[in-house]
mmCIF file of the N, C-alpha and C atoms, coordinates in Angstrom:
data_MODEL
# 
_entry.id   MODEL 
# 
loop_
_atom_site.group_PDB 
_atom_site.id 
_atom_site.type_symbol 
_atom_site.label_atom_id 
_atom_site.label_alt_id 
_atom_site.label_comp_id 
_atom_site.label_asym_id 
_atom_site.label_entity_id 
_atom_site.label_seq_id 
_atom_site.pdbx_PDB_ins_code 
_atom_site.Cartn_x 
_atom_site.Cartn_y 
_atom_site.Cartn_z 
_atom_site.occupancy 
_atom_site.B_iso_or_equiv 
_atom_site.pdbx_formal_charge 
_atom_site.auth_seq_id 
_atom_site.auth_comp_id 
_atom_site.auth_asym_id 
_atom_site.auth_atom_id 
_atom_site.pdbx_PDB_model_num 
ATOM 1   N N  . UNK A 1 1  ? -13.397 2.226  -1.242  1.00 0.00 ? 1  UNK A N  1 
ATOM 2   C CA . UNK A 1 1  ? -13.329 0.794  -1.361  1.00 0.00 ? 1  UNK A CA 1 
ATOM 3   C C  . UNK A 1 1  ? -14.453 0.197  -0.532  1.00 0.00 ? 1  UNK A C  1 
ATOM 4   N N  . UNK A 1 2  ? -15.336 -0.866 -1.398  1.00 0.00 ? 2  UNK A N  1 
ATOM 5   C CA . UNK A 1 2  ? -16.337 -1.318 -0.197  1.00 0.00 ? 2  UNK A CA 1 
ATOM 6   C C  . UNK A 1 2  ? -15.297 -2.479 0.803   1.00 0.00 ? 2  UNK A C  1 
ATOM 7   N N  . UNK A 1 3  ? -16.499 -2.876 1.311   1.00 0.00 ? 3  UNK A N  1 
ATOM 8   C CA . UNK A 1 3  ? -15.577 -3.923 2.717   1.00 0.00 ? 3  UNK A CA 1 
ATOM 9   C C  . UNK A 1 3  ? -14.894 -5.077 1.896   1.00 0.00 ? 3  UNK A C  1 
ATOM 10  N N  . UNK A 1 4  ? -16.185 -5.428 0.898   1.00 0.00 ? 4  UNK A N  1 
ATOM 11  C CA . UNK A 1 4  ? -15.856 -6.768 0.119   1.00 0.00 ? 4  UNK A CA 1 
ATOM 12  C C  . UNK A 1 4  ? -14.802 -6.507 -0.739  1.00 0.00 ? 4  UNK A C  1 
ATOM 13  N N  . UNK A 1 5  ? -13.549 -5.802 -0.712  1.00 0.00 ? 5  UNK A N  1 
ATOM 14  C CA . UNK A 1 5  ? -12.658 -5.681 -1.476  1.00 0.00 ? 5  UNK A CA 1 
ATOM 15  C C  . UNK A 1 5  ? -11.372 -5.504 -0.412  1.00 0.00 ? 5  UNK A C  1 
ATOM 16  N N  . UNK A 1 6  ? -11.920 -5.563 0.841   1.00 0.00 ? 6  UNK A N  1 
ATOM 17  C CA . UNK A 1 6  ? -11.434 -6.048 1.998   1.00 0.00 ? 6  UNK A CA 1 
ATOM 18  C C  . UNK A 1 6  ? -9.952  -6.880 1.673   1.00 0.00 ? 6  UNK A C  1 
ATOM 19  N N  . UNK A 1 7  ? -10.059 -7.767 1.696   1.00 0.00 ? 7  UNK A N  1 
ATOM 20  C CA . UNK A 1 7  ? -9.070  -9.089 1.447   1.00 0.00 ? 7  UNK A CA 1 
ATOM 21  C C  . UNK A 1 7  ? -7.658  -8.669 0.372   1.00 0.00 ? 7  UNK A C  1 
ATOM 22  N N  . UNK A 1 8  ? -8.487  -8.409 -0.941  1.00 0.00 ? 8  UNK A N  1 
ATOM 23  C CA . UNK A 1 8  ? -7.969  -8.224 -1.968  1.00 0.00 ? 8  UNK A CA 1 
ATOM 24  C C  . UNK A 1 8  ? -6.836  -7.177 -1.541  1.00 0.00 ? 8  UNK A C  1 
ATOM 25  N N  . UNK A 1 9  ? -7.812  -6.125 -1.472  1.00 0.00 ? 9  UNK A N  1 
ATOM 26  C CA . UNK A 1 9  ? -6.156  -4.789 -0.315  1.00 0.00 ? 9  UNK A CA 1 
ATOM 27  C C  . UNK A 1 9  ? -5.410  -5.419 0.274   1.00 0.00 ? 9  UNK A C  1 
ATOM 28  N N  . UNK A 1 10 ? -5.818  -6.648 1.383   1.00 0.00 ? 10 UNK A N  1 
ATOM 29  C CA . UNK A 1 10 ? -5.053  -6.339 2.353   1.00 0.00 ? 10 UNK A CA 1 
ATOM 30  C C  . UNK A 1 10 ? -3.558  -7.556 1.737   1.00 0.00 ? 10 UNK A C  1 
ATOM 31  N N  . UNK A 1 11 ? -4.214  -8.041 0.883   1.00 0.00 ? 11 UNK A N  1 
ATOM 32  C CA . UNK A 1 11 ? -3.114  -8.564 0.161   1.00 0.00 ? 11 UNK A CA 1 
ATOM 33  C C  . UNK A 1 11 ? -2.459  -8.347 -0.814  1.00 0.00 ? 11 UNK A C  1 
ATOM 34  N N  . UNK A 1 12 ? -2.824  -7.279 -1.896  1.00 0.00 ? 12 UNK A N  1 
ATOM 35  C CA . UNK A 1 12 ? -2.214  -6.436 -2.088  1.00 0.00 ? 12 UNK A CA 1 
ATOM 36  C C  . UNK A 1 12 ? -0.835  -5.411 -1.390  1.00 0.00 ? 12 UNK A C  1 
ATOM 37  N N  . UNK A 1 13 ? -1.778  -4.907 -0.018  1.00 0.00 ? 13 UNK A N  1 
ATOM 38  C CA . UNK A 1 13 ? -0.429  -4.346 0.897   1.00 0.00 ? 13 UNK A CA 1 
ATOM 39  C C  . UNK A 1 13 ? 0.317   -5.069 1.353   1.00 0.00 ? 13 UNK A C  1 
ATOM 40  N N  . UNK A 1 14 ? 0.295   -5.960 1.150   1.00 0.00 ? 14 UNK A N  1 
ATOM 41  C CA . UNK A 1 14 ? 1.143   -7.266 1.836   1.00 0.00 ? 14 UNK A CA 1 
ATOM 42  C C  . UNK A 1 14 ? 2.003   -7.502 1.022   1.00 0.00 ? 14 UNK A C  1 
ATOM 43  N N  . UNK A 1 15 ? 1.959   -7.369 -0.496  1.00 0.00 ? 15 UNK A N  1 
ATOM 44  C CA . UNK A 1 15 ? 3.017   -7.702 -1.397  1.00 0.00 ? 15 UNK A CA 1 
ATOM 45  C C  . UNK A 1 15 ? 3.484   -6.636 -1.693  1.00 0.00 ? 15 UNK A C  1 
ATOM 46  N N  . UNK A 1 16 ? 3.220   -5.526 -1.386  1.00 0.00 ? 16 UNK A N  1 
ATOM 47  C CA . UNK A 1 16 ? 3.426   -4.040 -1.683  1.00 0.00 ? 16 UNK A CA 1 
ATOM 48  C C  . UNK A 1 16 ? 4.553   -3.676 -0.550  1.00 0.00 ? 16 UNK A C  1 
ATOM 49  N N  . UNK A 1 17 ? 4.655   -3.706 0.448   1.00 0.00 ? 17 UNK A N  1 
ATOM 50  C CA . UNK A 1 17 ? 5.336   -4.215 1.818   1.00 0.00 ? 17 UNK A CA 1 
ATOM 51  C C  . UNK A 1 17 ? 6.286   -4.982 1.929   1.00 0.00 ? 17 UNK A C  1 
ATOM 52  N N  . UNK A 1 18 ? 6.176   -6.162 1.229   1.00 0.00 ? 18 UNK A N  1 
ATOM 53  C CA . UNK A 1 18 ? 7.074   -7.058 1.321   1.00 0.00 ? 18 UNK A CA 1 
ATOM 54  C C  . UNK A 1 18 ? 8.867   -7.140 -0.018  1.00 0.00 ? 18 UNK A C  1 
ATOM 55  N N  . UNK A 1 19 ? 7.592   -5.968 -0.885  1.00 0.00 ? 19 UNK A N  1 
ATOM 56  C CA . UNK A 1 19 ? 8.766   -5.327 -1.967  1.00 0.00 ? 19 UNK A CA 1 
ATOM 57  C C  . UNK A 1 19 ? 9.249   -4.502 -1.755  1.00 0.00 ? 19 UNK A C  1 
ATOM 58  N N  . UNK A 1 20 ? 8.860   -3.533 -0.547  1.00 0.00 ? 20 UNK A N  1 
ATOM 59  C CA . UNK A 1 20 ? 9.734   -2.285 0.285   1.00 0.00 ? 20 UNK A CA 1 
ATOM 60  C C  . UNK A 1 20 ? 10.144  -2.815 0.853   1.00 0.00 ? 20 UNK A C  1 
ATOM 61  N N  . UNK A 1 21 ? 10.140  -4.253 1.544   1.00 0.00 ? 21 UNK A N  1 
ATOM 62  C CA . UNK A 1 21 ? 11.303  -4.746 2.892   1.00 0.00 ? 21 UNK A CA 1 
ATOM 63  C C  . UNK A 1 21 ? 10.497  -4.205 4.072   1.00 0.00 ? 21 UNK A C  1 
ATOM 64  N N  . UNK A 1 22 ? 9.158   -3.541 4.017   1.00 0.00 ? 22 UNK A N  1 
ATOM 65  C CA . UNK A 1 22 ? 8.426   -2.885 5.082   1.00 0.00 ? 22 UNK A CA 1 
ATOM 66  C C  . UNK A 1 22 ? 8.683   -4.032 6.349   1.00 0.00 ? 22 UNK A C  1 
ATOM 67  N N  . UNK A 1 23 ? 8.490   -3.471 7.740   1.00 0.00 ? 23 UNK A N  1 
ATOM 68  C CA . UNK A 1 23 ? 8.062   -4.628 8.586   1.00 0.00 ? 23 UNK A CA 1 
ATOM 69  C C  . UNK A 1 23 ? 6.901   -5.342 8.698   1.00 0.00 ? 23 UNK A C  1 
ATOM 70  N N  . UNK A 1 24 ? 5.850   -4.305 7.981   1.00 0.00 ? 24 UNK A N  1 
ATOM 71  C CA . UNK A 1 24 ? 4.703   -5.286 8.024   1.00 0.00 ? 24 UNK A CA 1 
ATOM 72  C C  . UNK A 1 24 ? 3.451   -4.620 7.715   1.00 0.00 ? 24 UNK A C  1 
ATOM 73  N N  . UNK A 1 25 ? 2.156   -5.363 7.938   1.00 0.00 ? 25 UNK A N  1 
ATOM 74  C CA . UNK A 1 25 ? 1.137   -4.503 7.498   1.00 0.00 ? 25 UNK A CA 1 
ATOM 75  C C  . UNK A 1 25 ? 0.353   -4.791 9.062   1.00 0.00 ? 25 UNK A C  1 
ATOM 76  N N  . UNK A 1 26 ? -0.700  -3.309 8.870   1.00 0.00 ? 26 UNK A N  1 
ATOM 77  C CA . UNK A 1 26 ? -1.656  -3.987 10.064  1.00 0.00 ? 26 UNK A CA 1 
ATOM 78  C C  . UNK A 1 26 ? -2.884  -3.257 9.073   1.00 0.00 ? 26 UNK A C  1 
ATOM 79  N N  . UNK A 1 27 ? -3.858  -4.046 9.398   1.00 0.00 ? 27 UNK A N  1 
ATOM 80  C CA . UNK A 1 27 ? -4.788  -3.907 8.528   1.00 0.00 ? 27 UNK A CA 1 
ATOM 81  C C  . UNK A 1 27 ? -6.471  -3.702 9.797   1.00 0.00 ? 27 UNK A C  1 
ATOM 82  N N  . UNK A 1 28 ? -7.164  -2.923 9.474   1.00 0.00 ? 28 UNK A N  1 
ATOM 83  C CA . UNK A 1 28 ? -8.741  -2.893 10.366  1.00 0.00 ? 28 UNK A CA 1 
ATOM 84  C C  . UNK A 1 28 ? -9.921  -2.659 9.054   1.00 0.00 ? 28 UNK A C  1 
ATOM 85  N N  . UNK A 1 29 ? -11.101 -3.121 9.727   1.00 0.00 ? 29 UNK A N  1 
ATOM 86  C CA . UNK A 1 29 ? -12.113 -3.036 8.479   1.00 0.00 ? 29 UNK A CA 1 
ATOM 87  C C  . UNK A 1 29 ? -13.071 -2.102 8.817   1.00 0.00 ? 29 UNK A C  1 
ATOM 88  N N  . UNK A 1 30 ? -12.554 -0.948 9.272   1.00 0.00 ? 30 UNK A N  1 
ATOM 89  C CA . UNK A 1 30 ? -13.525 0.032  9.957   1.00 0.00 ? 30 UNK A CA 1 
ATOM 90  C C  . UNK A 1 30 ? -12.638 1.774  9.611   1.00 0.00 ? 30 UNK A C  1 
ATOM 91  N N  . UNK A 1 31 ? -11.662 1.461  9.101   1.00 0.00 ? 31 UNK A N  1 
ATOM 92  C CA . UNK A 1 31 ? -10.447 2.383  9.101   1.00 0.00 ? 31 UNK A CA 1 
ATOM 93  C C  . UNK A 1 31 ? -9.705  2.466  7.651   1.00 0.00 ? 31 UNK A C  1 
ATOM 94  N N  . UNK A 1 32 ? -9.108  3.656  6.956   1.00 0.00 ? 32 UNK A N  1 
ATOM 95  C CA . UNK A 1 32 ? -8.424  3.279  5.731   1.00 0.00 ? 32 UNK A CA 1 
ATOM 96  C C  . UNK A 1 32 ? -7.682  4.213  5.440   1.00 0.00 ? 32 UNK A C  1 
ATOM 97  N N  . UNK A 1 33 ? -6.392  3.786  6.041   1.00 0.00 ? 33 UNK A N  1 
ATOM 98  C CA . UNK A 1 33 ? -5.243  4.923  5.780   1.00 0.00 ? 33 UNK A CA 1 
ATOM 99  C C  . UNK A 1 33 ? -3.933  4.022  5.440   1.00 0.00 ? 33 UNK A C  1 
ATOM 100 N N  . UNK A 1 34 ? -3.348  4.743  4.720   1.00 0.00 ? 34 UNK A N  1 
ATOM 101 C CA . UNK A 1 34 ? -1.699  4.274  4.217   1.00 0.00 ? 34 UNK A CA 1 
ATOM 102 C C  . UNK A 1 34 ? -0.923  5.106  5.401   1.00 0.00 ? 34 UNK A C  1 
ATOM 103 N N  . UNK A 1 35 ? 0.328   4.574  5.472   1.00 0.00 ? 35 UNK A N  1 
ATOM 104 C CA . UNK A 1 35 ? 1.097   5.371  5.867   1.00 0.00 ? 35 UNK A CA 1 
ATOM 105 C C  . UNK A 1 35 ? 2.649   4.779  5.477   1.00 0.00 ? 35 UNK A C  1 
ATOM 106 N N  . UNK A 1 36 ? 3.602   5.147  5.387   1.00 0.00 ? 36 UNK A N  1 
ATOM 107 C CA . UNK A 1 36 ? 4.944   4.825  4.650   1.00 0.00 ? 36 UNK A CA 1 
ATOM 108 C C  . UNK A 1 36 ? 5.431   5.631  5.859   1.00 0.00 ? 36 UNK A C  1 
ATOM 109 N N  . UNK A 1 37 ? 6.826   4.804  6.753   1.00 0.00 ? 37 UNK A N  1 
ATOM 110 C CA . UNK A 1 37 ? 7.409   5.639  7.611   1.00 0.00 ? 37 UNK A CA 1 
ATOM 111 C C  . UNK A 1 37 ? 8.906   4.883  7.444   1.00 0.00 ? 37 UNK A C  1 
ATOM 112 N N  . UNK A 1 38 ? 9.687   5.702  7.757   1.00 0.00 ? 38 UNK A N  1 
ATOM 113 C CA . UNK A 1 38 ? 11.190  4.445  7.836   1.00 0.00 ? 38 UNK A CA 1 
ATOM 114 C C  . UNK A 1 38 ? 12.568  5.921  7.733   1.00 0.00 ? 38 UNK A C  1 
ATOM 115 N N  . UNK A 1 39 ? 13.335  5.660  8.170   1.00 0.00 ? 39 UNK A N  1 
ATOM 116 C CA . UNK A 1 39 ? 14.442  6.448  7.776   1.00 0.00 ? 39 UNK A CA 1 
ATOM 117 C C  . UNK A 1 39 ? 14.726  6.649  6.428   1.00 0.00 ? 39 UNK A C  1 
ATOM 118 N N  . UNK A 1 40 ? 14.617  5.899  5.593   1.00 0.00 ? 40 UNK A N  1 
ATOM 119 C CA . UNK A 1 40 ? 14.614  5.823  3.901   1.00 0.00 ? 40 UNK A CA 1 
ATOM 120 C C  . UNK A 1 40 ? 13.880  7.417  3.110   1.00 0.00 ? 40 UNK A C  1 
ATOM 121 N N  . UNK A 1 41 ? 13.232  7.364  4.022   1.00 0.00 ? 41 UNK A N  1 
ATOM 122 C CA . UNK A 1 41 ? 11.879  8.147  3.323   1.00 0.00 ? 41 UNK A CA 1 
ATOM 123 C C  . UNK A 1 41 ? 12.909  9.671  2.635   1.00 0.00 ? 41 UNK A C  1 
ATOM 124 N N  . UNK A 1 42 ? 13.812  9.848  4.053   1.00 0.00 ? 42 UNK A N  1 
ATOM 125 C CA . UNK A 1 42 ? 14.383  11.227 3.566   1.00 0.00 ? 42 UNK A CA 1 
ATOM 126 C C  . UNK A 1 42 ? 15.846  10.887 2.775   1.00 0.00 ? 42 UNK A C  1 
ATOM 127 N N  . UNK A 1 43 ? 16.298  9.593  2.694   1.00 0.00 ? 43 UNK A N  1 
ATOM 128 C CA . UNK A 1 43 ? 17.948  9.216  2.010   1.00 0.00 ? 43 UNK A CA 1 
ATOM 129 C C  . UNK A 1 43 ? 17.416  8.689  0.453   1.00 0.00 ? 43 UNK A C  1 
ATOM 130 N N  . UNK A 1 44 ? 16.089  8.356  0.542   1.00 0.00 ? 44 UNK A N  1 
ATOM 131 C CA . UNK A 1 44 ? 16.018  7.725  -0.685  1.00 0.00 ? 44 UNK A CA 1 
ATOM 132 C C  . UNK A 1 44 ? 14.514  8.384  -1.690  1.00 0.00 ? 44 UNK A C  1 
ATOM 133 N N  . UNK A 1 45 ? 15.247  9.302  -2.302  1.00 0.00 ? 45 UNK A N  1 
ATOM 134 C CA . UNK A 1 45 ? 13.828  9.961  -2.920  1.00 0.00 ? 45 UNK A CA 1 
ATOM 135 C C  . UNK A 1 45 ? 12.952  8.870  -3.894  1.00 0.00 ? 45 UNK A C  1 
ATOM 136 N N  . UNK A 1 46 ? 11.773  9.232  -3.909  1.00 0.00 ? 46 UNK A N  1 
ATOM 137 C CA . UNK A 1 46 ? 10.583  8.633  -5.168  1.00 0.00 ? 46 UNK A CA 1 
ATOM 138 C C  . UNK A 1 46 ? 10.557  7.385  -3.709  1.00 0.00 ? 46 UNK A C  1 
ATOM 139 N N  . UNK A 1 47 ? 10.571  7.202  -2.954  1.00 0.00 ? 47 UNK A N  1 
ATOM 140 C CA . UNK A 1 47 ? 9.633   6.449  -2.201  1.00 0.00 ? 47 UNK A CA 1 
ATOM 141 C C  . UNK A 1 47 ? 8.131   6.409  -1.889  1.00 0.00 ? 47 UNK A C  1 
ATOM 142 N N  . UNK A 1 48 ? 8.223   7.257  -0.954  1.00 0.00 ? 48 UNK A N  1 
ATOM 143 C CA . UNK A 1 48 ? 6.439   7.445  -1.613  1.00 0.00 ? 48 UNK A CA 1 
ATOM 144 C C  . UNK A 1 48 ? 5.802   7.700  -2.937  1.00 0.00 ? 48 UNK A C  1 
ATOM 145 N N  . UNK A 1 49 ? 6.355   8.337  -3.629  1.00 0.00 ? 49 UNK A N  1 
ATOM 146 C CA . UNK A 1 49 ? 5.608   8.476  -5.026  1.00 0.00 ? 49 UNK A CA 1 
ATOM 147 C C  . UNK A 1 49 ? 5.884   6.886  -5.823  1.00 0.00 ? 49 UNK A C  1 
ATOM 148 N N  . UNK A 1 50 ? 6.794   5.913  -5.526  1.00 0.00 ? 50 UNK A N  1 
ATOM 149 C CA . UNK A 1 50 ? 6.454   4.364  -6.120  1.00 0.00 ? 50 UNK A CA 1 
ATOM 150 C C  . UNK A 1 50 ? 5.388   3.877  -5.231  1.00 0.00 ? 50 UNK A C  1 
ATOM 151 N N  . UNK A 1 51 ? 5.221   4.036  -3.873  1.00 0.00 ? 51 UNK A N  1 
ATOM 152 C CA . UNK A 1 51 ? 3.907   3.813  -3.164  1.00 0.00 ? 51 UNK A CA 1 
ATOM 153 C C  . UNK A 1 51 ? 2.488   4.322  -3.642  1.00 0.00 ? 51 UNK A C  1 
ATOM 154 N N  . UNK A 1 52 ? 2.817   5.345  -3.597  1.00 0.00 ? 52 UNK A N  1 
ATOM 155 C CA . UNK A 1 52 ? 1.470   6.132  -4.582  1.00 0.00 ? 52 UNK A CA 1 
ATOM 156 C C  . UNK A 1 52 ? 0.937   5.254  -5.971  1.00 0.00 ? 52 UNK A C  1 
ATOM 157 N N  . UNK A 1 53 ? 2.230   4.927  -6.923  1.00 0.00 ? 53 UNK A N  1 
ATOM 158 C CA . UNK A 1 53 ? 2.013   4.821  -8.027  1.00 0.00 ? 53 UNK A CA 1 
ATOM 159 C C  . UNK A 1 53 ? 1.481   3.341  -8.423  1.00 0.00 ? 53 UNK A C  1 
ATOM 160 N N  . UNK A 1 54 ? 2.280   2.590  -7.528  1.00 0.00 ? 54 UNK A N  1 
ATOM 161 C CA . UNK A 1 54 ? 1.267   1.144  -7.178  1.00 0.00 ? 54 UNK A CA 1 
ATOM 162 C C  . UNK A 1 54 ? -0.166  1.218  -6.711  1.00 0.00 ? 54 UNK A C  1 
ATOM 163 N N  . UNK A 1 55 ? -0.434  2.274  -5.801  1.00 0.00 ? 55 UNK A N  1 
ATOM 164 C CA . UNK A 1 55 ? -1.801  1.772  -5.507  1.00 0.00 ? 55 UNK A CA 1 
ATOM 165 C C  . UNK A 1 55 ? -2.636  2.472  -6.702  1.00 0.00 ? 55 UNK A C  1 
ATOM 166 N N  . UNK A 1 56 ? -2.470  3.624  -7.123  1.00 0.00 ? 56 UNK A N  1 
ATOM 167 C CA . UNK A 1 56 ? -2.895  4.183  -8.376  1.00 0.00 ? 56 UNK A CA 1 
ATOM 168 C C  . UNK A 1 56 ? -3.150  2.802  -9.382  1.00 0.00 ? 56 UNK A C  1 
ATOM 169 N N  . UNK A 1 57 ? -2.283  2.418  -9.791  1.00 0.00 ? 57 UNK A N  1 
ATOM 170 C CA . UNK A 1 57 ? -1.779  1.255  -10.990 1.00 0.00 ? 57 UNK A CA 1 
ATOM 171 C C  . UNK A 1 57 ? -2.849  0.114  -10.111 1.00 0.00 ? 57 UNK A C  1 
ATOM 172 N N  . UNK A 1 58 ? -3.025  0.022  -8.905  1.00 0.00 ? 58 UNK A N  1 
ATOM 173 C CA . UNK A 1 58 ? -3.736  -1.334 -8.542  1.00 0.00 ? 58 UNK A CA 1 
ATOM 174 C C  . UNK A 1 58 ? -5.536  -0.882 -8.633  1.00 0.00 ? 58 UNK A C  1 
ATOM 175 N N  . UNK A 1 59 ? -5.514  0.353  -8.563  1.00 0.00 ? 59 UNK A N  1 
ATOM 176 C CA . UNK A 1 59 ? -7.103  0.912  -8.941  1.00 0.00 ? 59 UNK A CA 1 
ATOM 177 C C  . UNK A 1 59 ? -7.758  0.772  -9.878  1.00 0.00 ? 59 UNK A C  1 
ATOM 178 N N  . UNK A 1 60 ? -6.479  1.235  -10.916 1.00 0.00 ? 60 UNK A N  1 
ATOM 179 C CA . UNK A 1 60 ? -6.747  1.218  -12.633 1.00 0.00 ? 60 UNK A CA 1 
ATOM 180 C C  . UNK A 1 60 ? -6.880  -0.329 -13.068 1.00 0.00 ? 60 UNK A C  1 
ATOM 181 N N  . UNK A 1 61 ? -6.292  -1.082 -12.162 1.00 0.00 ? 61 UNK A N  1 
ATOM 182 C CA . UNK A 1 61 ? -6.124  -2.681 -12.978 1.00 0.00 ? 61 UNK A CA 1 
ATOM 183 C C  . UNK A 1 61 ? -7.488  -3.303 -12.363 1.00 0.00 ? 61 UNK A C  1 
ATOM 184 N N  . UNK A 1 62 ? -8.007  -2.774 -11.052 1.00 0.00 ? 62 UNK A N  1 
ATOM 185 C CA . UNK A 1 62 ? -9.468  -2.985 -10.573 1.00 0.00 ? 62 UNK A CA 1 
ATOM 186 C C  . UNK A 1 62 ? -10.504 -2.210 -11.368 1.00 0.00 ? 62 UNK A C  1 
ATOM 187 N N  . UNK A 1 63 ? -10.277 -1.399 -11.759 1.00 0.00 ? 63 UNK A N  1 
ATOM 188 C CA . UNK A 1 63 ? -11.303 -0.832 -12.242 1.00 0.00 ? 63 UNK A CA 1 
ATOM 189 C C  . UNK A 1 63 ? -11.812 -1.179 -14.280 1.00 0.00 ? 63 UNK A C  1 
ATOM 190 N N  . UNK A 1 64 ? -10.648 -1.694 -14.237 1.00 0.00 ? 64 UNK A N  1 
ATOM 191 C CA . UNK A 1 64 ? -10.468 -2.008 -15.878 1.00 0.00 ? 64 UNK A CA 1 
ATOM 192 C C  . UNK A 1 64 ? -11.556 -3.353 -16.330 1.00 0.00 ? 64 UNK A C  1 
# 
């Protein structure tokens, strides 16, 4: 991702976050990692893989 697509992510993860109930995002423009953590992760399967599959799906809809 260049920088100038900056924004667009970080609001993206922000609505991405806010549909998991996440606590929040922290975002840097020098750095670029996901991470998904929560007790859920092991009671509630296909969590990460709907995380995955959004940002996948948000690549394809950028790249289209």
């Amino acid at each position: 991702m260049h920088k100038n697509e900056y924004e667009r992510a970080l609001e993206i993860s922000r609505k991405v976050a806010e549909e998991l109930q996440a606590k929040g995002v922290r975002a840097a423009t020098d750095i670029a990692k996901v991470s998904v953590v929560g007790v859920g992760m092991r009671s509630h399967a296909g969590i990460a893989s709907k995380m995955f599959r959004a940002l996948a799906a948000e690549r394809y809809q950028q790249s289209a």
